[in-house]
N, C-alpha and C positions, 0 to 999 in steps of 0.2 A: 773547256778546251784551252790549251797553252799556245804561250807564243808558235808559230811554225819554225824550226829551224834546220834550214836545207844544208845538205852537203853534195858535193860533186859524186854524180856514180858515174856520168858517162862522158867523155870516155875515159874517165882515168878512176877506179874504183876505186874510193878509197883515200879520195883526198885526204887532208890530213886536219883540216881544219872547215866551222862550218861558213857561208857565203858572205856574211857580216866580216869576216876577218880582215882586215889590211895591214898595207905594211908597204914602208919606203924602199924596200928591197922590191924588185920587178921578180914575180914566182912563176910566169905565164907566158904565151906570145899575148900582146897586144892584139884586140878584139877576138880574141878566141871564144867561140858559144860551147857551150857545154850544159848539159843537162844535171838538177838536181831532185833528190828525194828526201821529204820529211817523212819519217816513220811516228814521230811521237806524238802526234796531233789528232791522227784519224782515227774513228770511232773502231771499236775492234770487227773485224772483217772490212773493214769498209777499204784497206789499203793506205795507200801514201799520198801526200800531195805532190804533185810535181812542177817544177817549175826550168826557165833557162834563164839562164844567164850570161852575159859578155865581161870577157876581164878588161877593163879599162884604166887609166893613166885618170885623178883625177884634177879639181878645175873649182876649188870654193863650194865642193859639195855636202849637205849635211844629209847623215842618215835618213832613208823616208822621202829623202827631194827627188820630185820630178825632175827628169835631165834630157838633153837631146843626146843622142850619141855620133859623135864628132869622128866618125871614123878610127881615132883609140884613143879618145878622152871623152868623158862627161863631163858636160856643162848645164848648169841648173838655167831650168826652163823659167821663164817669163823679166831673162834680163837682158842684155843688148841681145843676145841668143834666140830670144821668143819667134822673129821673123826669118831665122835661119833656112839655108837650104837645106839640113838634115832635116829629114822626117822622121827617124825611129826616134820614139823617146823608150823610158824605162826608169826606173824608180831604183835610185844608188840603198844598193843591200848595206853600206858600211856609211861612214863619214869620210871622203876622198876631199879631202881638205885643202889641196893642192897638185902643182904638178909631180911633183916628185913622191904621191901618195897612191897605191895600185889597189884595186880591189873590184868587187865584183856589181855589177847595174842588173836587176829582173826586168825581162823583156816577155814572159811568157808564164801563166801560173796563178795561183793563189797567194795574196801580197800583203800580210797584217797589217805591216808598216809604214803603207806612203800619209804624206802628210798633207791636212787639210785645213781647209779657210774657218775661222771659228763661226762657222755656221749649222745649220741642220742640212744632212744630205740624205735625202729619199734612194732607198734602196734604189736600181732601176735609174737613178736620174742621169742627164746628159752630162758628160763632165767636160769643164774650160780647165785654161790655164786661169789660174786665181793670178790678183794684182800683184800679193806677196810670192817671192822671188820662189820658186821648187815648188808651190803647193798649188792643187786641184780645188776646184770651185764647182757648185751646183747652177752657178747662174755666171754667163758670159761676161758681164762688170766692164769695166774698164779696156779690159785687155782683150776680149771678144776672140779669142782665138779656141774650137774647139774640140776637143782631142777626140779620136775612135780607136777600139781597139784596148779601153779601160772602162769595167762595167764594175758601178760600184756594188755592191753582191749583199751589204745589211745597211742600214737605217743607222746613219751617225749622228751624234748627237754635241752641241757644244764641250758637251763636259769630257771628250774622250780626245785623246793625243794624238790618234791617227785612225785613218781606217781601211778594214779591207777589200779590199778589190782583184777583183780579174782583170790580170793582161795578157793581152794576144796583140805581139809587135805594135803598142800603140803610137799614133803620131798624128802631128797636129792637120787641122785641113782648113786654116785660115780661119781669116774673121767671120765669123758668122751671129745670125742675129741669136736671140735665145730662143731657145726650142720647149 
């Protein structure tokens, strides 16, 4: 199976590029949701993955970083931001590198790409904010803060770059001990 890669169907069919894409020109309203479809990943008959996404303003973010969503900017989770009053997080689809960088954050879907602690993470397992600044953890650590709403879906291993998971609106719900 190949990377997943979503494009906008709804409501604008037919965007023109797919959710990874950014750009210093603003192409959206600010936190607009929109739904997307990958066609080229699913096994045949099986259909499309589907995922949502918020177009947001970004804030020092890399590809795969966990973010809070700041009402229409992302900010990567576990930095002054980790005790924030935003609750939604979601995982920055592009590199929003800055404020003046626009692109798209998954809040909802099937997620190849978020990024992890170089640890092993048990399919099933509980996910935190990891120490290091965007990235998910299997064990509470440091920063004890831990997310619902992102269930990790296969068995990751040190040697792999990122891994995938289900989100459905994840966000954090404070310090908690490890589970």
């Amino acid at each position: 199976m190949g990377a997943i890669v979503y494009k906008i169907v709804d409501p604008n069919i037919g965007a023109p590029s797919p959710v990874t894409a950014t750009g210093t020109v603003q192409q959206w309203p600010l936190g607009i949701k929109m739904r997307a479809l990958d066609f080229q990943t699913g096994s045949a008959g099986s259909g499309a993955n589907y995922g949502e996404f918020i177009y947001l303003r970004g804030s020092d973010v890399t590809h795969g970083c966990l973010v809070f969503v700041d009402s229409v900017s992302a900010k990567a989770a576990g930095t002054a931001h980790t005790a924030s009053i935003w609750p939604v997080m979601g995982i920055a689809a592009g590199a929003l590198s800055a404020t003046n960088v626009f692109g798209w954050v998954q809040v909802k879907g099937l997620c190849d790409y978020a990024i992890i602690t170089n640890t092993t993470f048990a399919a099933g397992a509980p996910v935190f904010l990891a120490s290091t600044t965007g990235q998910i953890a299997s064990t509470c650590g440091a920063v004890g803060y831990r997310v619902i709403g992102i269930n990790n879906v296969v068995v990751y291993s040190s040697t792999q770059s990122s891994v995938t998971v289900m989100l459905d609106y994840p966000q954090h719900i404070g310090k908690t001990a490890n589970l």
